[in-house]
N, C-alpha and C positions, 0 to 999 in steps of 0.2 A: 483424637480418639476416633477409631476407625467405626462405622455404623455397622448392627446387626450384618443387613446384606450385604455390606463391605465383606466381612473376615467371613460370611459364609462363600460367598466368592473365593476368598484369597485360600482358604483350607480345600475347595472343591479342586485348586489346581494344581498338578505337578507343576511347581518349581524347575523342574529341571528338562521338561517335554514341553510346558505352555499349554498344555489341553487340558481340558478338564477330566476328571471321575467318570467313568462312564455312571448315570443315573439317570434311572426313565424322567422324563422329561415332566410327568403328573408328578412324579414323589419330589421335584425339584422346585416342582409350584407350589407347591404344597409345606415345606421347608422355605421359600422366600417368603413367602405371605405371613409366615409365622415369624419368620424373622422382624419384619416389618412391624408387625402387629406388638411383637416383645421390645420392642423400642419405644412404639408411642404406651407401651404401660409403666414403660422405666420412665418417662415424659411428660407422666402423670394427663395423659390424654385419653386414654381408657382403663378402667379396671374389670375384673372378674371374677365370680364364682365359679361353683363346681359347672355350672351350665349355661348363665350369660355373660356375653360381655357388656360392658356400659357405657357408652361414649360419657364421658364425665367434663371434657374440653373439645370444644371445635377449634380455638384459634390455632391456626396453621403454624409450623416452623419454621420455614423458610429451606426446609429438606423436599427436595422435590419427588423423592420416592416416598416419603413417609406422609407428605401432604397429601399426593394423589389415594392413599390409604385413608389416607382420615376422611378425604371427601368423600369416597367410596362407602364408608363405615356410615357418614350422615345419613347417604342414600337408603340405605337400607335398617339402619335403628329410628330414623322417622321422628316424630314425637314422642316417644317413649322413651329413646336414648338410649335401647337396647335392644341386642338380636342373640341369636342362640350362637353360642363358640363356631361351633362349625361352619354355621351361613358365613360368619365374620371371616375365616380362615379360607374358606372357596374363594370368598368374595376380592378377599386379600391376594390370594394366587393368580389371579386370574389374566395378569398384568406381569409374570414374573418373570418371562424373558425381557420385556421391557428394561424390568427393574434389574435383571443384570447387566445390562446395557450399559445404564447410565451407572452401576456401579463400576461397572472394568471403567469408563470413561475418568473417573475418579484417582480410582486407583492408578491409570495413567497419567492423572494432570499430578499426582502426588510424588511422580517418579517409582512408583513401587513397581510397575508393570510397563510393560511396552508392547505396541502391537505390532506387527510381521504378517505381512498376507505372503502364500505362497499354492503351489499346487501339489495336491497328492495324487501319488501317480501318474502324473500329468495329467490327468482332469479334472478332476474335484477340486473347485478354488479351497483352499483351508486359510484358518485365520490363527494365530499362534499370538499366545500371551507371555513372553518370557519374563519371567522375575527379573527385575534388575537389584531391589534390595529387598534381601528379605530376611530383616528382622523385624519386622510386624509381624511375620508369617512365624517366624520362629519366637517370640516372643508372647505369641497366642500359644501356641502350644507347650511351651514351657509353664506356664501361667497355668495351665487345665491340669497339666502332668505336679504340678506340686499340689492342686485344690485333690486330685484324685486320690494321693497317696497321703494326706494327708488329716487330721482331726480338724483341720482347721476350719472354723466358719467363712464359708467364701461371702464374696460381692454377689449380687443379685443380678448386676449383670452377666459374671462369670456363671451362676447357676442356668439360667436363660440360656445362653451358651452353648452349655452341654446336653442342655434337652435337645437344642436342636441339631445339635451334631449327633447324638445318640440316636432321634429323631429317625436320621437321613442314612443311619450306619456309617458313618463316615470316623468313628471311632481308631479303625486301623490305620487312619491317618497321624494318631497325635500316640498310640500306644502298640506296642510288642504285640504277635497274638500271647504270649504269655503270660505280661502285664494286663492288659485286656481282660483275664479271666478273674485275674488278682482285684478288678478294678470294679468287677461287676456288681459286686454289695453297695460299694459307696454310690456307684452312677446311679442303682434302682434308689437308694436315701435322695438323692439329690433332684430325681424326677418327683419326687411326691411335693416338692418344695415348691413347684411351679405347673399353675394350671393351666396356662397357654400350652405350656411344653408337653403337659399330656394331652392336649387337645390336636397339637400338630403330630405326637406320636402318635394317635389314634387314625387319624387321618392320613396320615402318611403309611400307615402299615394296612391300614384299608384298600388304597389306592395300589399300594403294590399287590396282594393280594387278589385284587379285580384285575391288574395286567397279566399276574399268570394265571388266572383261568383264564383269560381269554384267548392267552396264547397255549393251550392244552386244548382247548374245543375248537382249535383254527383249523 
């Protein structure tokens, strides 16, 4: 089973170009961090309210993305064993090109991807991740596309999931714009269901918001 920043990796890439989504690079830290953080609570490593998170376990997993998380999380919950969602979610991102790193690394020891260095336009070295199997890829999004359209009670991880793909807008990736509109009541049900997932949508829609103003007063 593939990790959080695994399948958010493998969804952020065309399959068929090897590049990723274009997405500002904050609202991309800010989606891996959450990724990360919705793992160690499926891991029973932290849980949360409406407002804090709680480190509830420190012992490590032996996941080097998700440990570096947790050590991060000790730093900063202290003795108390808790800090406020958002410090955790910063705190979390802050590391997540890192953490795509060692994710694509993965993903390539798995055979799912490969990497291709080459040049664009002839100067810009580029780095290209081409799918080599993707039914992971596709088997994610079949998987969210039947939870969408249907009554059914999904997994907790699947509901994590779609917070954070809903999250990141990344939604026209797994549905039709037509579907998508269809699909809009079930996704807002399914965001209440998960309070990391509004924590990283809050945050992530903050963060885009603060890049276009900055880029209108440039």
């Amino acid at each position: 089973m593939l990790s959080f920043p695994e399948e958010i990796v493998l969804l952020l890439l065309d399959e068929k170009k090897g590049e990723f989504a274009p997405l500002p690079e904050s609202v991309f830290a800010i989606v891996m961090g959450g990724a990360a953080l919705m793992d160690l609570a499926l891991r029973n490593r932290v849980d949360t309210d409406l407002e804090k998170l709680m480190l509830v376990d420190r012992t490590p997993l032996g996941d080097d993305i998700l440990d570096d998380v947790l050590a991060g999380l000790a730093g900063i919950c202290g003795r108390q064993s808790e800090a406020a969602i958002g410090e955790a979610l910063y705190d979390a991102a802050l590391d997540a090109e890192d953490y795509r790193t060692r994710a694509l690394r993965r993903l390539i020891a798995r055979g799912i991807l490969k990497e291709e260095n080459g040049r664009h336009l002839w100067v810009f070295r580029t780095r290209r991740y081409p799918v080599i199997d993707d039914s992971e890829q596709q088997e994610v999004r079949a998987r969210l596309r039947q939870i969408l359209f249907s009554d059914d009670i999904p997994d907790p991880r699947d509901i994590v999931l779609i917070c954070l793909i809903d999250a990141c807008v990344l939604m026209g990736f797994v549905l039709g714009e037509d579907e998508l509109e269809a699909a809009t009541p079930r996704i807002e049900q399914l965001r209440k269901m998960d309070l990391i997932g509004q924590a990283v949508t809050r945050a992530a829609s903050e963060t885009e918001a603060i890049i276009k103003f900055a880029a209108t007063t440039m």
